[in-house]
DODOLO-198060 format. One record per residue (C-alpha): x, y, z; residue in three letters. Coordinates in Angstrom, 1 decimal, padded with zeros to 4 digits. Example, Ala and Ser with C-alpha at 12.3 -4.5 7.8 and 13.67 -1.06 7.14 Angstrom:
2
{X->012.3 | Y->-004.5 | Z->007.8 | resn->ALA}
{X->013.7 | Y->-001.1 | Z->007.1 | resn->SER}
END
This chain:
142
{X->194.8 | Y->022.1 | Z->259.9 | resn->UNK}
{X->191.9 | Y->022.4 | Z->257.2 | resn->UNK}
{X->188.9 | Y->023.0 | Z->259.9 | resn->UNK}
{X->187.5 | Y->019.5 | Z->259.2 | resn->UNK}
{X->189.3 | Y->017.0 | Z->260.3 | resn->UNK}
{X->187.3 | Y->016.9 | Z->263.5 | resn->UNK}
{X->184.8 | Y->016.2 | Z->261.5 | resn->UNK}
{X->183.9 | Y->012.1 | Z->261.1 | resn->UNK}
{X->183.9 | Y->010.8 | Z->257.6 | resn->UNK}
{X->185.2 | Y->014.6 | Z->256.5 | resn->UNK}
{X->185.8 | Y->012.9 | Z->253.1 | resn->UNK}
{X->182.2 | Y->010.9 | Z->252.5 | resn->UNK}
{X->180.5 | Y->013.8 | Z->253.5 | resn->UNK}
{X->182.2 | Y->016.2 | Z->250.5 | resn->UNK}
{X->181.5 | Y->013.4 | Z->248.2 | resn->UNK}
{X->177.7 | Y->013.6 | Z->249.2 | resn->UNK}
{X->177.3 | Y->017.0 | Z->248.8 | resn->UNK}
{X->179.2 | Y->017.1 | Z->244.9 | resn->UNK}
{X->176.5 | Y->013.8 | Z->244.3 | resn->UNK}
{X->174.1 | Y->016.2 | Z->245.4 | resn->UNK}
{X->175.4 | Y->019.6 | Z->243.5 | resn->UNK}
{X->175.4 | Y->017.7 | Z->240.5 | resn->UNK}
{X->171.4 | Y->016.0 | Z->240.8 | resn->UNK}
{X->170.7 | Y->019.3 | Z->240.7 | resn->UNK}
{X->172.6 | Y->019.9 | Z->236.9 | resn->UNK}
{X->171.3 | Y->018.2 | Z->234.0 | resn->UNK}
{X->173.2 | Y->014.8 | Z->232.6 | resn->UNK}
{X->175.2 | Y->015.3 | Z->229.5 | resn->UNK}
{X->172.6 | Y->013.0 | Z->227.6 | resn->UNK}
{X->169.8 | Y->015.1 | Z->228.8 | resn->UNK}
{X->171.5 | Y->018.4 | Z->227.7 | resn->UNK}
{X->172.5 | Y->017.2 | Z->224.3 | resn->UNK}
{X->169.0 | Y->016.1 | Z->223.1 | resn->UNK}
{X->167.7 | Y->019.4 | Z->224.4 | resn->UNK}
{X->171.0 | Y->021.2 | Z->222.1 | resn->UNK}
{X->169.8 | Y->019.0 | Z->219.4 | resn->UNK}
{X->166.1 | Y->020.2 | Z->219.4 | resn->UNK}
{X->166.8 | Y->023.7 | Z->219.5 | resn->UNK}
{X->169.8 | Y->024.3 | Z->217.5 | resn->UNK}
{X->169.6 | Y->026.5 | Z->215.0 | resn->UNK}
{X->173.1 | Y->025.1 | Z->212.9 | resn->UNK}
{X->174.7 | Y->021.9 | Z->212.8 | resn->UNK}
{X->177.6 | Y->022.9 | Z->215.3 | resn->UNK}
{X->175.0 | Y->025.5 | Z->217.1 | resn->UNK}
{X->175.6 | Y->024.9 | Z->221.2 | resn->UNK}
{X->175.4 | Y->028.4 | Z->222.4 | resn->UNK}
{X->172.3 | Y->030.2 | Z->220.4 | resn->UNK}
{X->169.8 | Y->032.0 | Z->222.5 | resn->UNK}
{X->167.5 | Y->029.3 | Z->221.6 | resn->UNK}
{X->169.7 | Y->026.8 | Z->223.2 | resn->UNK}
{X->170.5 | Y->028.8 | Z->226.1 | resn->UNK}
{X->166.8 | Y->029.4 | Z->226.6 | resn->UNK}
{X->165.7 | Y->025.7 | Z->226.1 | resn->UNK}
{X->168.5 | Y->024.6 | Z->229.0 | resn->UNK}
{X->167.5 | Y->027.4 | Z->230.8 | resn->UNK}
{X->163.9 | Y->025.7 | Z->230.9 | resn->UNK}
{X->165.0 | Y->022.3 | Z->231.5 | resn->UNK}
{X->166.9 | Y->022.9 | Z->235.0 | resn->UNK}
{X->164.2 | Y->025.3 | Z->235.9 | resn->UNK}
{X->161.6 | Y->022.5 | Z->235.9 | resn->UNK}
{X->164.2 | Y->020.6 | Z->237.5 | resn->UNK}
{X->164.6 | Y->022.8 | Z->240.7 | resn->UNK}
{X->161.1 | Y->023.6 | Z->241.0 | resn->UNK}
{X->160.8 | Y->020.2 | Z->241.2 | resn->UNK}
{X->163.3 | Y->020.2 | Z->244.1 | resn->UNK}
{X->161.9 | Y->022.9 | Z->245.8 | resn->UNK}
{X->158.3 | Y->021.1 | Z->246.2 | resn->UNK}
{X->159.8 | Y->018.7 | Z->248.5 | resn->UNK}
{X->162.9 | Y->020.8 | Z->249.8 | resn->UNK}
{X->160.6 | Y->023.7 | Z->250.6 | resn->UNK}
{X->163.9 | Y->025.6 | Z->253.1 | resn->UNK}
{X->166.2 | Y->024.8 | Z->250.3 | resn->UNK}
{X->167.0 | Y->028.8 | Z->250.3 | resn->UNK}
{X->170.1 | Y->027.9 | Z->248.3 | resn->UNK}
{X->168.6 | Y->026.3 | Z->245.1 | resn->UNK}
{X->165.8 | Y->028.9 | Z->245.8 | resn->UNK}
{X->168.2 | Y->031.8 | Z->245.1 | resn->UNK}
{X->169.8 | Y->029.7 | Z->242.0 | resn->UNK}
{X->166.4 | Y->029.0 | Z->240.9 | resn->UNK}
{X->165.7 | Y->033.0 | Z->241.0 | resn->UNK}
{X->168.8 | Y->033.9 | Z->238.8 | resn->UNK}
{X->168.1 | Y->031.1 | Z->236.4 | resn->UNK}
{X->164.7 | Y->032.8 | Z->236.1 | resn->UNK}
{X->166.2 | Y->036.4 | Z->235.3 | resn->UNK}
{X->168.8 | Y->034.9 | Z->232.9 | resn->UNK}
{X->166.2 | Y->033.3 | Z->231.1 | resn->UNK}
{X->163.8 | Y->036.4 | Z->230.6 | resn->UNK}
{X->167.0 | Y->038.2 | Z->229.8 | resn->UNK}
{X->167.9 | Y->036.1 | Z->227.0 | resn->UNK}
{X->164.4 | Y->035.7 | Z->225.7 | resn->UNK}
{X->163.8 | Y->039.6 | Z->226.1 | resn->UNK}
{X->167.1 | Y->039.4 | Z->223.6 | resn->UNK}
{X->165.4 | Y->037.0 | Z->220.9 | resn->UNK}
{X->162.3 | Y->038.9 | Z->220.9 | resn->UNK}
{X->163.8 | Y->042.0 | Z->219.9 | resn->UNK}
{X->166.4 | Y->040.4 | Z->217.5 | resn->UNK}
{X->164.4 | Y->037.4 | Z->216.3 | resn->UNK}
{X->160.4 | Y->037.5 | Z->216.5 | resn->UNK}
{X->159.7 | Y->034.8 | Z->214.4 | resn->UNK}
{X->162.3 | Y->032.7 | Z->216.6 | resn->UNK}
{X->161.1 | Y->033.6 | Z->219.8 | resn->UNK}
{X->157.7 | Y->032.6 | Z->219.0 | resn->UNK}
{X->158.5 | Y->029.5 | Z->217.6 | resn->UNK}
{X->160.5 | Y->028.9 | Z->221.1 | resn->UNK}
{X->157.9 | Y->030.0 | Z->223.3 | resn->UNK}
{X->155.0 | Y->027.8 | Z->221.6 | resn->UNK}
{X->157.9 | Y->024.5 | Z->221.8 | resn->UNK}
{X->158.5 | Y->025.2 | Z->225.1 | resn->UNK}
{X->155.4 | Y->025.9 | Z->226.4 | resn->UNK}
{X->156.0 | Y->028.8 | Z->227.9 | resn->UNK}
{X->153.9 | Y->031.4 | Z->229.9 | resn->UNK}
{X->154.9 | Y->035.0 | Z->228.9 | resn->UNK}
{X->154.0 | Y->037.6 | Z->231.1 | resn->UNK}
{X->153.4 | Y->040.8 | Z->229.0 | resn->UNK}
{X->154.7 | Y->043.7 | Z->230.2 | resn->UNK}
{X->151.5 | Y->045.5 | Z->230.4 | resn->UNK}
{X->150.1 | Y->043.3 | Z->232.7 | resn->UNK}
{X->153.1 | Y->043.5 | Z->234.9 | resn->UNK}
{X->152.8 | Y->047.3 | Z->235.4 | resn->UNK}
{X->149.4 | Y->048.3 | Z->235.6 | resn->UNK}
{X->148.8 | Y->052.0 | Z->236.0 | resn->UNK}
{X->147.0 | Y->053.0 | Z->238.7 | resn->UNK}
{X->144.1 | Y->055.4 | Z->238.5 | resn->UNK}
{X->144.2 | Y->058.6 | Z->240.3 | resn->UNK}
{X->140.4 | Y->059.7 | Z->241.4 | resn->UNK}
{X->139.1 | Y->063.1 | Z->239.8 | resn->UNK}
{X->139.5 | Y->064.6 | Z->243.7 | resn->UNK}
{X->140.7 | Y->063.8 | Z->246.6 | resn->UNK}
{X->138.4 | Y->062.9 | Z->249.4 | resn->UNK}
{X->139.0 | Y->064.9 | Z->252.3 | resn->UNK}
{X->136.8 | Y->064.7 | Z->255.6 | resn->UNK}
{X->135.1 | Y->068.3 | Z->254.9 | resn->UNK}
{X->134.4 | Y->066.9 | Z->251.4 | resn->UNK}
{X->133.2 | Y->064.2 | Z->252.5 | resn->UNK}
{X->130.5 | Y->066.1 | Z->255.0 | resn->UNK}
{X->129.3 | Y->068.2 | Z->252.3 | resn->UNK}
{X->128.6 | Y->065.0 | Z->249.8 | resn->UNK}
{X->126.5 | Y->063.3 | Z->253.0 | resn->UNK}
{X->122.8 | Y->063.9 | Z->252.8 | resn->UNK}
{X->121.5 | Y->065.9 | Z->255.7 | resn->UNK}
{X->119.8 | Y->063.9 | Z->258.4 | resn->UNK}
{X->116.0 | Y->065.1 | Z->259.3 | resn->UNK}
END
């Protein structure tokens, strides 16, 4: 017993959800004109810049998803990995390959958080107000 045969049309409903799994993945056409934008060789299908631009590509394509499929939690945790790949490889080609990642970022358009702006420092007051502090600053009522 495989735990769905009570279920009707077992079969169809696999085959929906593969068609579905794979709407989500970009067609082999698609993917190949990206590889042959960004390569950086004629046999190039692997380079960080490749990686990078696919990367991209299903990114906008499951944030597309996820506008109408907003409890799609699935594709939203896929979506979130495909993120942290993506910085992760781009994090790569900025320390190995400057001029490349620039040239990568502007293509792709983009937005690149700096790292600054991610951690900003916060500012610890000269003292620490306490309330008897506080009672001495107050100016005496008359």
């Amino acid at each position: 017993m495989d735990g769905f045969s009570d279920l009707p049309n077992s079969d169809k409903s696999w085959k929906a959800v593969r068609v579905r799994a794979k709407r989500n993945m970009l067609d082999k056409k698609k993917k190949e004109k990206i590889i042959a934008k960004f390569k950086t060789h004629t046999s190039d299908t692997g380079s960080s810049q490749v990686q990078v631009a696919i990367l991209t590509e299903e990114i906008k394509d499951l944030t597309k998803h996820l506008k109408s499929h907003k409890k799609d939690f699935s594709s939203r945790r896929g979506l979130l990995k495909k993120v942290a790949e993506r910085r992760r490889l781009l994090s790569y080609l900025k320390r190995e390959d400057e001029k490349g990642y620039e040239k990568l970022i502007k293509d792709l358009k983009i937005k690149v958080v700096a790292p600054e702006a991610e951690e900003q420092e916060t500012v610890e007051p000269d003292f620490i107000a306490t309330p008897e502090a506080e009672k001495a600053t107050e100016e005496p009522v008359a």
